[in-house]
N, C-alpha and C positions, 0 to 999 in steps of 0.2 A: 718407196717414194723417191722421184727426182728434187733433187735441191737445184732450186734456183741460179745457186751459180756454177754448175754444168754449163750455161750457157757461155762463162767468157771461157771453159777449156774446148767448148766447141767451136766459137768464134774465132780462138786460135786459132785454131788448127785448121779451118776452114781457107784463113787468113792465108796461111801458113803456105797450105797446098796452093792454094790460087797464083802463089809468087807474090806477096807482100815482102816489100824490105823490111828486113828482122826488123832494124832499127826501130823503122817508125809503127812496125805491131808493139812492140816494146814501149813507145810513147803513148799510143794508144790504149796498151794494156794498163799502163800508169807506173811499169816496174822500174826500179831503180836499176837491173840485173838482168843483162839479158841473157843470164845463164834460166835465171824466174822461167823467162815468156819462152826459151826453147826447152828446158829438161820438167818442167813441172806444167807448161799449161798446151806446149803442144804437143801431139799425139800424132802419130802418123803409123800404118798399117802395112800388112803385106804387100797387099794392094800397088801401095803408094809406090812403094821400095820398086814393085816390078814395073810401074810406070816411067821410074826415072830410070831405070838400067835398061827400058826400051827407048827411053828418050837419047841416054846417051850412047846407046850404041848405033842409033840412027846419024849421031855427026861423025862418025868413025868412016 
């Protein structure tokens, strides 16, 4: 069974990837800590990792 709030560590991370300012996911998430909204609610993948070391090797 999924629990329900799965959906704000997916809305994280959703947030997350899209380029949302930490800060204001953080606001929005309602944490006091934005260590909370980056080390426990968002999630990011191999995927990701290999998206952004192509993104940055495309400004080199």
């Amino acid at each position: 069974m999924t629990h329900p709030h799965v959906c704000r560590h997916t809305y994280c991370s959703n947030m997350a990837k899209a380029g949302m300012n930490p800060k204001a996911l953080q606001y929005l998430m309602g944490h006091s800590d934005i260590g909370v909204t980056l080390n426990v609610y968002t999630h990011l993948g191999l995927i990701d990792a290999k998206e952004e070391m192509n993104r940055i090797a495309k400004l080199a």
